[in-house]
KEKE-3310 file (N, C-alpha, C; in steps of 0.2 Angstrom, whole numbers, plus 5000, padded with zeros to 4 digits):
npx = (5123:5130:5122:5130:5130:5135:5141:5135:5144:5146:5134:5133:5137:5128:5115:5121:5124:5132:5135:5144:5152:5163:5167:5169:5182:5197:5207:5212:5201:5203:5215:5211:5199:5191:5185:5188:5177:5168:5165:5150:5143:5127:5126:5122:5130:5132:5133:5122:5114:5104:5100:5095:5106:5116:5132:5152:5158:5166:5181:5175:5181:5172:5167:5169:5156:5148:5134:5128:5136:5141:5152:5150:5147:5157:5166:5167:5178:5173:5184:5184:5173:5167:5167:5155:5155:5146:5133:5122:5121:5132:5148:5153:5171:5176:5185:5187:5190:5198:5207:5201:5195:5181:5168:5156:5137:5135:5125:5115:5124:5134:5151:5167:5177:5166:5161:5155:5144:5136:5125:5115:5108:5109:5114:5117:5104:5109:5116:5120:5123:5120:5107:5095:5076:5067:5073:5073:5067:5048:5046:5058:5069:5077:5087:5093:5087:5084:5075:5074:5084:5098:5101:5106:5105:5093:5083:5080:5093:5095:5102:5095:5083:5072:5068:5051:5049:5035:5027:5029:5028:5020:5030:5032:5036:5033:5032:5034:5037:5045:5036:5025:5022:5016:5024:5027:5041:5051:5054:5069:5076:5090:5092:5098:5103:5097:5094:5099:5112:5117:5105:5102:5106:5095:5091:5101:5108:5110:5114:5123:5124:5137:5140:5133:5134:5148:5144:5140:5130:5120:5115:5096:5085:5068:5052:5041:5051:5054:5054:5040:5043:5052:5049:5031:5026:5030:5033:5022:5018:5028:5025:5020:5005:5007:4997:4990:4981:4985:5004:5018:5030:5046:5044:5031:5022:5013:5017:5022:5015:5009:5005:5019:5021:5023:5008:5000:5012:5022:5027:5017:5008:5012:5012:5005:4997:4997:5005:4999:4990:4996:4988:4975:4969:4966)
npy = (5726:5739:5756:5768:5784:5800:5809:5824:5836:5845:5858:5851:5839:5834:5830:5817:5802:5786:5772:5759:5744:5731:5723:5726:5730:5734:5739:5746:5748:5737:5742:5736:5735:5748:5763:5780:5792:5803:5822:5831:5840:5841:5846:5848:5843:5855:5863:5868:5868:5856:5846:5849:5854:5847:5844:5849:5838:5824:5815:5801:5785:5775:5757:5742:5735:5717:5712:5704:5689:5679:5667:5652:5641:5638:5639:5652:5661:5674:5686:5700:5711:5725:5744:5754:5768:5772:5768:5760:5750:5735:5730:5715:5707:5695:5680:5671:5651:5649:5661:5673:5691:5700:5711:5708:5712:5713:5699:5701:5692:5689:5684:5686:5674:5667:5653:5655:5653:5653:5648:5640:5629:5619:5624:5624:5632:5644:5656:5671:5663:5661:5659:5653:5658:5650:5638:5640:5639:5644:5656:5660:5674:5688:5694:5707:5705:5698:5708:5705:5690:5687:5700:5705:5711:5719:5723:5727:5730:5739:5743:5732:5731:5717:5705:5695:5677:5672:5664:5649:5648:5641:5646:5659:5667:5675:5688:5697:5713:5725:5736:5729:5727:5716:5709:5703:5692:5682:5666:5660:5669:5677:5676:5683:5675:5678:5695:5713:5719:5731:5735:5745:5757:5765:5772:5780:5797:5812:5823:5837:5850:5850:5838:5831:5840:5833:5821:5827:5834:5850:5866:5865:5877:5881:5884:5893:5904:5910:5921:5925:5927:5915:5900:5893:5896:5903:5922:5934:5944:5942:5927:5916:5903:5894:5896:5889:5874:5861:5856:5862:5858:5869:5871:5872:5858:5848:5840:5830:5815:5814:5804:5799:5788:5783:5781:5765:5756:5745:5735:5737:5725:5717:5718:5713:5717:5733:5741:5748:5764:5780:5791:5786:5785:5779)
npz = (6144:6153:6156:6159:6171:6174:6187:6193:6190:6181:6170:6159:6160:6169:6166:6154:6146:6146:6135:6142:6136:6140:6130:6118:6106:6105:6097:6082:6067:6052:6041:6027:6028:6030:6021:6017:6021:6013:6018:6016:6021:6019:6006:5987:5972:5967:5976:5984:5999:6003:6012:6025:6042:6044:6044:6049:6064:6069:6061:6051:6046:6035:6038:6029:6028:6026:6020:6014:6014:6006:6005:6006:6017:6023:6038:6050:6063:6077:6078:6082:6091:6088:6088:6077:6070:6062:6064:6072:6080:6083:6076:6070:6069:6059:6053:6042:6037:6028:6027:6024:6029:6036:6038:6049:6054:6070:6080:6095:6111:6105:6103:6106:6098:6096:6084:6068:6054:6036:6025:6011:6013:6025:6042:6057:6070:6076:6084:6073:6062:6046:6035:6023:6023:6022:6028:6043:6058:6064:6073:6077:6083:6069:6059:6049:6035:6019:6004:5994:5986:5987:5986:5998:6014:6020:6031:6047:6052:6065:6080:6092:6084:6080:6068:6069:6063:6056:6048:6035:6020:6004:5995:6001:6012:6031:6040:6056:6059:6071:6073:6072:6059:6047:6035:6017:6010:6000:6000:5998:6002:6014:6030:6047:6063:6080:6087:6082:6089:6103:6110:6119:6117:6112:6126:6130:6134:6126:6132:6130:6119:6112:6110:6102:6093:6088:6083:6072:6071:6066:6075:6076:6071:6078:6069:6073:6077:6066:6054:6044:6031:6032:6035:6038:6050:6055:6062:6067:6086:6098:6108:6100:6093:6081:6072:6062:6056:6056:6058:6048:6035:6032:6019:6018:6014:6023:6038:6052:6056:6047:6031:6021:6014:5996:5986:5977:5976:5970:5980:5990:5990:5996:6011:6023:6033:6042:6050:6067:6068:6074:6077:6076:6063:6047)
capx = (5127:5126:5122:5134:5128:5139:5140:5133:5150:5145:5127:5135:5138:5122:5111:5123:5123:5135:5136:5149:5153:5170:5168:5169:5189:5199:5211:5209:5198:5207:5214:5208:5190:5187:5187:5187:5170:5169:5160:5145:5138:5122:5125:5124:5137:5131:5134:5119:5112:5098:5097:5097:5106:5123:5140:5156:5158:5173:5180:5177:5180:5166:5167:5165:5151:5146:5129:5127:5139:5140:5155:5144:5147:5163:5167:5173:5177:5174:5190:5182:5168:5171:5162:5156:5152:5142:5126:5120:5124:5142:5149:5160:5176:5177:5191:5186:5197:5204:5210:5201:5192:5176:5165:5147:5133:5133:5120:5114:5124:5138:5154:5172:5177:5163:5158:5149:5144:5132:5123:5111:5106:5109:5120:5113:5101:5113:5116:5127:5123:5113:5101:5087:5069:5065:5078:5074:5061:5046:5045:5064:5071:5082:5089:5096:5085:5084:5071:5078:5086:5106:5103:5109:5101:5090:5076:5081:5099:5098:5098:5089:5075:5075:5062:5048:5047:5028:5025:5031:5023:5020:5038:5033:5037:5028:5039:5031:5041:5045:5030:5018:5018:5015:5028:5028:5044:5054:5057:5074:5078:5094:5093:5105:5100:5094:5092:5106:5117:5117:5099:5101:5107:5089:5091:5108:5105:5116:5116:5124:5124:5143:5140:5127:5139:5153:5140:5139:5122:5121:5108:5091:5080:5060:5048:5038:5053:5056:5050:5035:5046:5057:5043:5025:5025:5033:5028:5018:5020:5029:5027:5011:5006:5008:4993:4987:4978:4991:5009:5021:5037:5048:5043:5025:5021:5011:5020:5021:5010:5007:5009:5024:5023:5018:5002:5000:5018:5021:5025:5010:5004:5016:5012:5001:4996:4999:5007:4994:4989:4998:4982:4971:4969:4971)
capy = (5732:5744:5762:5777:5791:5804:5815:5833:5841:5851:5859:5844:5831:5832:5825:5815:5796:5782:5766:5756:5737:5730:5717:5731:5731:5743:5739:5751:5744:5735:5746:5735:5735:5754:5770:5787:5794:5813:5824:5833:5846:5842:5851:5842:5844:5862:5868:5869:5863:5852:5842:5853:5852:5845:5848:5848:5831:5821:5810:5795:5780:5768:5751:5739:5728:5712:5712:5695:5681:5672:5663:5649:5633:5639:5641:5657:5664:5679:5689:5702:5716:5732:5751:5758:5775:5774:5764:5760:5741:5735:5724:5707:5706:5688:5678:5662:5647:5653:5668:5681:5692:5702:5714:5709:5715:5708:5700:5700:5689:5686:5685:5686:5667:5661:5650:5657:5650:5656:5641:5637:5621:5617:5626:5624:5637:5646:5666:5673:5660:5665:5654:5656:5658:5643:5632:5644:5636:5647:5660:5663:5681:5686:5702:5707:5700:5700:5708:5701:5684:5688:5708:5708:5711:5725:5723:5724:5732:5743:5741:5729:5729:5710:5703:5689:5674:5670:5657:5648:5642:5643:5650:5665:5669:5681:5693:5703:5719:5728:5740:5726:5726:5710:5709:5695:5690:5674:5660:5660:5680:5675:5681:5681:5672:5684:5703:5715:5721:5737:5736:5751:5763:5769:5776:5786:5803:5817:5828:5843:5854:5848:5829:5834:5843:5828:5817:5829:5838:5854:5865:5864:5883:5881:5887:5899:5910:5913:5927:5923:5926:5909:5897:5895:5897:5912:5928:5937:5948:5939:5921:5915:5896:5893:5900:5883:5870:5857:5859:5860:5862:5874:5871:5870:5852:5843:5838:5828:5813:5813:5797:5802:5784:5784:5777:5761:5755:5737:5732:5735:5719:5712:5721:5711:5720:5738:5746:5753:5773:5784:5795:5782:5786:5774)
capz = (6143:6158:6156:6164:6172:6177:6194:6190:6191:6177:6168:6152:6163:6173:6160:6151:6149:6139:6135:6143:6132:6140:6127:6112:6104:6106:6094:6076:6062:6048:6033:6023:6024:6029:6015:6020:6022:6013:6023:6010:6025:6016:6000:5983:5968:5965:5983:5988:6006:6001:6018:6032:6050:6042:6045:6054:6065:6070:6056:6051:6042:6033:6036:6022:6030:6023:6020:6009:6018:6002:6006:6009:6020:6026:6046:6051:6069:6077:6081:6091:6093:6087:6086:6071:6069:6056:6064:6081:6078:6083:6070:6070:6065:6059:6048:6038:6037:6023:6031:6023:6034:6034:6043:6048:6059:6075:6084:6103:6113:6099:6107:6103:6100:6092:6075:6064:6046:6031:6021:6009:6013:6031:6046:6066:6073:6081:6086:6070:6058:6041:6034:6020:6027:6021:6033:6050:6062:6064:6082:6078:6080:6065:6059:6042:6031:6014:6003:5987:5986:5984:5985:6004:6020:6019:6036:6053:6053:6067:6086:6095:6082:6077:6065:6069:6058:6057:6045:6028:6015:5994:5992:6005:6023:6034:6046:6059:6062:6077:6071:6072:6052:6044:6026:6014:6007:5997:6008:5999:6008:6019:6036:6052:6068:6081:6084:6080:6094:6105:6112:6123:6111:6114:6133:6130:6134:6124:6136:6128:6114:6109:6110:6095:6086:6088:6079:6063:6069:6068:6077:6072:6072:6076:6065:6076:6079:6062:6050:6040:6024:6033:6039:6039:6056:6057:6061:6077:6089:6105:6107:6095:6092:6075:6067:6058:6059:6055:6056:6039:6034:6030:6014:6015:6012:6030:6045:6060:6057:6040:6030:6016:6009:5989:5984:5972:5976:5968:5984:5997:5988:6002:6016:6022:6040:6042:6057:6068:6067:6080:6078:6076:6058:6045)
cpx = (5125:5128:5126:5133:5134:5138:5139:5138:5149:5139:5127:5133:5132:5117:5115:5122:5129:5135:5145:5150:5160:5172:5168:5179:5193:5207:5208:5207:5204:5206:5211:5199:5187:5190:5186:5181:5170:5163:5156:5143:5130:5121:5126:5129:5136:5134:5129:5115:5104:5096:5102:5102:5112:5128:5145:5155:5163:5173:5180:5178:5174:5168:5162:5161:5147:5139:5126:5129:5138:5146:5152:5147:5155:5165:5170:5172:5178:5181:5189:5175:5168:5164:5160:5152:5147:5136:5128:5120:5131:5142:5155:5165:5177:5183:5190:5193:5203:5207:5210:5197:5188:5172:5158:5144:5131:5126:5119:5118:5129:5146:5161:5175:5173:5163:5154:5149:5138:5132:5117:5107:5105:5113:5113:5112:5105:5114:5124:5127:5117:5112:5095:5084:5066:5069:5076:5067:5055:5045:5052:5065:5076:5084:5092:5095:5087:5078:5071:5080:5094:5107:5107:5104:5099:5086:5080:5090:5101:5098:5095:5082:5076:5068:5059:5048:5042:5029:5031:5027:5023:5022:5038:5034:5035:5035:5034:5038:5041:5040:5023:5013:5021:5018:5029:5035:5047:5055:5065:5077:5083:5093:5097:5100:5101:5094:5098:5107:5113:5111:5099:5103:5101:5090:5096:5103:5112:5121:5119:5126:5132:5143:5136:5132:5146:5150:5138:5132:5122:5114:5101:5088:5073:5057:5044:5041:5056:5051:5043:5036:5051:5053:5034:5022:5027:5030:5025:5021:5022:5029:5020:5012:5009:5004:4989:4983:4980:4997:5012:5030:5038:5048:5037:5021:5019:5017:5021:5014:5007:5011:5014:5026:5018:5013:5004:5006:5017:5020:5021:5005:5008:5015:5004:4996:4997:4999:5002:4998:4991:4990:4976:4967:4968:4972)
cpy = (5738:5752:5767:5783:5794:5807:5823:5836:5848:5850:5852:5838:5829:5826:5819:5808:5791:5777:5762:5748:5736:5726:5721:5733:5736:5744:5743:5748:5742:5739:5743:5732:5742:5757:5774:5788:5802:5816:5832:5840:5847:5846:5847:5845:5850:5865:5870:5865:5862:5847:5848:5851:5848:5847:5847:5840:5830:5815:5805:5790:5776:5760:5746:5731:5721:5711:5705:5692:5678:5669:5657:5642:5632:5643:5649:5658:5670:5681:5694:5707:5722:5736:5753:5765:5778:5771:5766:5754:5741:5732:5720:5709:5699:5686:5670:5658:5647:5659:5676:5682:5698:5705:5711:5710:5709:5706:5701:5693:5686:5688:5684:5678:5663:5658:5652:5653:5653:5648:5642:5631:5620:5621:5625:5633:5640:5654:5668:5668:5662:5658:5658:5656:5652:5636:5634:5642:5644:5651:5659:5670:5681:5693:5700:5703:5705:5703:5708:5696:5689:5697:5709:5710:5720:5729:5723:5724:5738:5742:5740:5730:5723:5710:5695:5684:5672:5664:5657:5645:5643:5646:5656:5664:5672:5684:5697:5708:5723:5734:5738:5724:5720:5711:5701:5696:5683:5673:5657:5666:5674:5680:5677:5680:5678:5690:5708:5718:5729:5739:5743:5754:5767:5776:5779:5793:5808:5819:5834:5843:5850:5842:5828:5835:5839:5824:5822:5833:5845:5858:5867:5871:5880:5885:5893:5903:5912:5918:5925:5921:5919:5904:5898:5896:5902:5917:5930:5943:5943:5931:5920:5906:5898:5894:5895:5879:5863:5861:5858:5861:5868:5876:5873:5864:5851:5840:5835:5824:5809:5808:5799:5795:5784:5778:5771:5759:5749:5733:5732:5728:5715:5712:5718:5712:5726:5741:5751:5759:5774:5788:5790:5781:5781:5775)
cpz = (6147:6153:6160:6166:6174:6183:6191:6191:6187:6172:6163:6153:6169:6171:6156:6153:6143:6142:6137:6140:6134:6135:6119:6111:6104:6101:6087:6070:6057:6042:6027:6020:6029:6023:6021:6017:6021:6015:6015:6015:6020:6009:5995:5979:5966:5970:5988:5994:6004:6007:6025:6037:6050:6042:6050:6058:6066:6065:6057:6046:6039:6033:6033:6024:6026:6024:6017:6012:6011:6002:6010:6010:6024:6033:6045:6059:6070:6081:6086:6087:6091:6087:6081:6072:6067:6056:6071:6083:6079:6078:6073:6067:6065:6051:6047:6039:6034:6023:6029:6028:6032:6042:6044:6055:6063:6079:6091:6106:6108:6102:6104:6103:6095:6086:6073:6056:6043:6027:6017:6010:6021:6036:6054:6067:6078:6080:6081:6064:6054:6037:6030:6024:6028:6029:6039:6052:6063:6072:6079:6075:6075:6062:6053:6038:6025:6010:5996:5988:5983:5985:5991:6007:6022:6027:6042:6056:6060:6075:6090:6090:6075:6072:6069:6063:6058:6055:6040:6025:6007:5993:5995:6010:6024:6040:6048:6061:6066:6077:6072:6064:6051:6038:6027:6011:6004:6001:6006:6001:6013:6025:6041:6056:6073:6082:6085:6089:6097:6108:6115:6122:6113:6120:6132:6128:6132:6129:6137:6120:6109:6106:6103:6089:6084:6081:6071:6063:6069:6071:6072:6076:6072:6072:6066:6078:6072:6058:6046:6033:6025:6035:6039:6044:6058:6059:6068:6079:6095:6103:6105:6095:6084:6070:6062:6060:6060:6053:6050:6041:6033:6021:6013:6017:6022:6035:6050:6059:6051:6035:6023:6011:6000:5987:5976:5973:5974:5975:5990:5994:5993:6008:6018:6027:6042:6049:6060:6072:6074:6082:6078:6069:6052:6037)
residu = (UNK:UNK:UNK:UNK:UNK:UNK:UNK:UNK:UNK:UNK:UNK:UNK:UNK:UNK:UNK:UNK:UNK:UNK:UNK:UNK:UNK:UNK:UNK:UNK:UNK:UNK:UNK:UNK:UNK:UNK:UNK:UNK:UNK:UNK:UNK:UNK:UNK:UNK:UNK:UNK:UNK:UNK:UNK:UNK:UNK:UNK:UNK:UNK:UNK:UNK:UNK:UNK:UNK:UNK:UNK:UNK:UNK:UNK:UNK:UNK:UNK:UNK:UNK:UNK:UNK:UNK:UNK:UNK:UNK:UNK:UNK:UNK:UNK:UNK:UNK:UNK:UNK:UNK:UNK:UNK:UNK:UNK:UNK:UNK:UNK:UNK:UNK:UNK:UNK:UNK:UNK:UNK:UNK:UNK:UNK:UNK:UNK:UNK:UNK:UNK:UNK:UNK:UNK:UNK:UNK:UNK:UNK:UNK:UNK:UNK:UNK:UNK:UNK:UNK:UNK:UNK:UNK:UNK:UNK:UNK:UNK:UNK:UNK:UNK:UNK:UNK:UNK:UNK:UNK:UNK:UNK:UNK:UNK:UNK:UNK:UNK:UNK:UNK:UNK:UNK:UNK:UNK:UNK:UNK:UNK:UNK:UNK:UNK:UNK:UNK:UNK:UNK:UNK:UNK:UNK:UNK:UNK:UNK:UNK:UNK:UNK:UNK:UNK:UNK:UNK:UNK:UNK:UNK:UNK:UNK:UNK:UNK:UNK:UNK:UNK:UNK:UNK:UNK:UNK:UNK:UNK:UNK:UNK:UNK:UNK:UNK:UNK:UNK:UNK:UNK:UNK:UNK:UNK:UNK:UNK:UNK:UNK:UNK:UNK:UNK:UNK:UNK:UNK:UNK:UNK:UNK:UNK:UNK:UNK:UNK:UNK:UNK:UNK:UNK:UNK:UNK:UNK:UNK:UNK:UNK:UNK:UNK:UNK:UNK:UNK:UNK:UNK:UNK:UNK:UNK:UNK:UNK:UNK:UNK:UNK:UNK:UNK:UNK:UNK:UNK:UNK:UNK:UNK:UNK:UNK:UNK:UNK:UNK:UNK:UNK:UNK:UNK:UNK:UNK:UNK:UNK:UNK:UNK:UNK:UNK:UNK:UNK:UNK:UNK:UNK:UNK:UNK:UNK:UNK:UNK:UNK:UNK:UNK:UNK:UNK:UNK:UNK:UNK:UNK:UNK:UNK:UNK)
# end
């Protein structure tokens, strides 16, 4: 999927970059598997803005992604390709033999045409086909795991970041993640055959301030140009660092680095390898 620069005709279009996919539908999702998506501008049921940098946006739909596949042992083929809004992953439109039809997240290299199936038991190693852990040979990439049995595919939904399957063995599976972290889960966890779609999502470059504000974001103020009563960083005469020794929020609370996962959790008894320290920290 090539990248698009523009010709600097103008300061927007200098920097900007898109994704071009000819193999992306351009027909309009199916009404019956999106909702409307109501737009919150970060505020919750009082009014108040409780997540910053929200708002405005071009509307969109939500579609109703199949996260399970429990229609299990039944063909289905893909219809076509489509955009979602609402990820950085495309998704499939696919339509069982029975003729209902269903959204799911595509893989790398899944193509309008193909057979896909969902199994417990047997289905071929194939790109789009879900399969427990237990069934799936070990060195295969695999995306949209599960981290429950039946709960739905949790791991590995966004993309280009696929999961390793390390090993199996007494009823666990090991998964390295595109982190380098080692996780245990059941070796019945359904997961899709390999790594989701859109790898080069990453290198897009905005390029301007509107394209921002398209997407729902609005702008973000630095800390050091605010008041001292707005910011811990605030404050000075002219342009000052930040006056700390570690950066914080707006709040207070540490910043930029700082690990925010809660201690004792049941499951770090799975975590069987931890992501190494940006800082070298551990």
């Amino acid at each position: 999927m090539p990248i698009k620069v523009y010709k600097p005709t103008t300061p927007g279009r200098r920097k900007t970059s898109v994704l071009v996919n000819k193999e992306l539908s351009k027909a309009r999702p199916k009404k019956s598997l999106i909702t409307i998506k109501k737009k919150k501008a970060g505020r919750n049921n009082t009014g108040r803005i409780t997540v910053r940098h929200q708002g405005g946006g071009a509307k969109r739909f939500i579609r109703k992604v199949d996260f399970r596949r429990i229609k299990f042992d039944i063909p289905a083929k893909v219809e076509a390709i489509e955009y979602d809004p609402n990820r950085n992953a495309n998704i499939a439109l696919i339509v069982y033999i029975d003729g209902a039809r269903a959204y799911i997240l595509a893989p790398q290299k899944l193509k309008a045409g193909d057979r896909v199936i969902s199994s417990e038991t047997k289905a071929p190693i194939k790109i789009g086909n879900r399969l427990p852990l237990s069934k799936i040979p070990t060195g295969t990439e695999i995306c949209n795991v599960e981290l429950t049995p039946m709960k739905g595919g949790q791991l590995a939904r966004s993309a280009g970041n696929g999961l390793m399957l390390m090993s199996v063995s007494d009823g666990k599976a090991q998964l390295k993640m595109p982190s380098s972290e080692i996780r245990q889960v059941s070796e019945k966890c359904m997961a899709t055959i390999g790594a989701p779609s859109n790898p080069e999502f990453r290198n897009v470059r905005i390029g301007k301030a509107g394209r921002k504000r398209h997407m729902g974001v609005r702008p973000t103020v630095r800390g050091k140009v605010m008041n001292p009563c707005d910011h811990p960083h605030g404050g000075g005469e002219g342009s000052n660092p930040i006056g700390m020794k570690h950066p914080k929020t707006y709040k207070g609370k540490p910043a930029y680095g700082v690990k925010t996962r809660r201690k004792n959790r049941p499951s770090d008894k799975l975590i069987l390898k931890r992501r190494p320290s940006k800082t070298g920290r551990k």
